[in-house]
N, C-alpha and C positions, 0 to 999 in steps of 0.2 A: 657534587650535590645530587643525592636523592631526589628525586620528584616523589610525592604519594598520586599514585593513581584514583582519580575523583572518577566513582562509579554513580550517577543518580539513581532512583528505587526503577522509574520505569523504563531503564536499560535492562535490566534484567527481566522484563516481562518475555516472554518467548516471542507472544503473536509481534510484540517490537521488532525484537529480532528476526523476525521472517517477512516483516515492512521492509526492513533493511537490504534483506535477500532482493525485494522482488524489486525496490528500486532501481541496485546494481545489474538486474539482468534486465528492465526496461530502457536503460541509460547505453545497455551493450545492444541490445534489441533496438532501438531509433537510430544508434549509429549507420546502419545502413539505408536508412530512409534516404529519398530522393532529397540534395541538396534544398530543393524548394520547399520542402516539409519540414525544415529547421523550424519555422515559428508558426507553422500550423502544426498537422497532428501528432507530429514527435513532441512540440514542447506542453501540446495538452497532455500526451500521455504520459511524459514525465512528472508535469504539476499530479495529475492525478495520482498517480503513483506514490510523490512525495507526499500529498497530502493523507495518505493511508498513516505515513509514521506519526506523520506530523502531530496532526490529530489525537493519537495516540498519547503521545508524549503532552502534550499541553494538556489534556483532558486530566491525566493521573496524577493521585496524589490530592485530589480536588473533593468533593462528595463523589458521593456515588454516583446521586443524580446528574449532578456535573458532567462525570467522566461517563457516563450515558450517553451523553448528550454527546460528547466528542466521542466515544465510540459508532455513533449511530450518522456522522458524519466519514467515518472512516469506512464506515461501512457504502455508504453512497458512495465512494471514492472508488472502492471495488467493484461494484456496478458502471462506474463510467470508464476504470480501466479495459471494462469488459466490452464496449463499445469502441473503444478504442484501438481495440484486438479487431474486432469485428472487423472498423474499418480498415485499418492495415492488411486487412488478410484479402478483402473485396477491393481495396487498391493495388492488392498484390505486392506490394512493399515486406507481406512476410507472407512464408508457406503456412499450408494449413496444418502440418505437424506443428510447427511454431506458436500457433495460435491454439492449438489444443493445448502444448504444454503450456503456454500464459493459462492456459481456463484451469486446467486441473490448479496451479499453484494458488491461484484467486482461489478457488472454491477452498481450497484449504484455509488460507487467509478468513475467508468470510466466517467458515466455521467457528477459526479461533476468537475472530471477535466477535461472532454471536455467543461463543464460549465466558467471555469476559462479560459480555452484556446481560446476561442469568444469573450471571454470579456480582454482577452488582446489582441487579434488582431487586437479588434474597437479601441483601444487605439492607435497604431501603427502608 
């Protein structure tokens, strides 16, 4: 038996797909965290993390203003990933090349859903 592969509309968003990116490389990134940081700031930075897709995903497909609204939470998510960088980096849990390349891929992130967030308020 065939399966049909079930694609929903906001998988195929990019800025989705580069949530997805930055999930797997925060998921690979906490791995080395101290044993003790399991359910402190490894698992915030992964909820933050997750909650960039997340956000994403539940928001579209909705109004605009809706998906506004969940983009503009996605977006706060990328600001607290970026603390979460912070901290890991002044805990020493990651190098600060590490913590540069988190900022650069955020800052790309933030762009794209500031990119989406223009282009649903023309919509409006």
């Amino acid at each position: 038996m065939i399966m049909k592969k079930v694609v929903f509309n906001f998988e195929k968003l990019s800025t989705y797909q580069k949530a997805l990116d930055f999930i797997d490389e925060v998921y690979e990134l906490t791995s080395n965290f101290p044993k003790d940081e399991r359910y402190g700031l490894a698992s915030q930075y992964k909820r933050a993390a997750l909650s960039i897709a997340l956000n994403i995903s539940e928001g579209h497909g909705d109004t605009d203003k809706q998906f506004n609204r969940y983009l503009t939470m996605a977006w706060d998510s990328v600001k607290e990933c970026v603390s979460c960088s912070t901290v890991a980096k002044r805990q020493q849990f990651i190098t600060e090349q590490e913590d540069n390349i988190t900022r650069v891929k955020l800052e790309e992130l933030a762009k794209m859903i500031n990119g989406l967030r223009k282009h649903t308020k023309r919509n409006q």
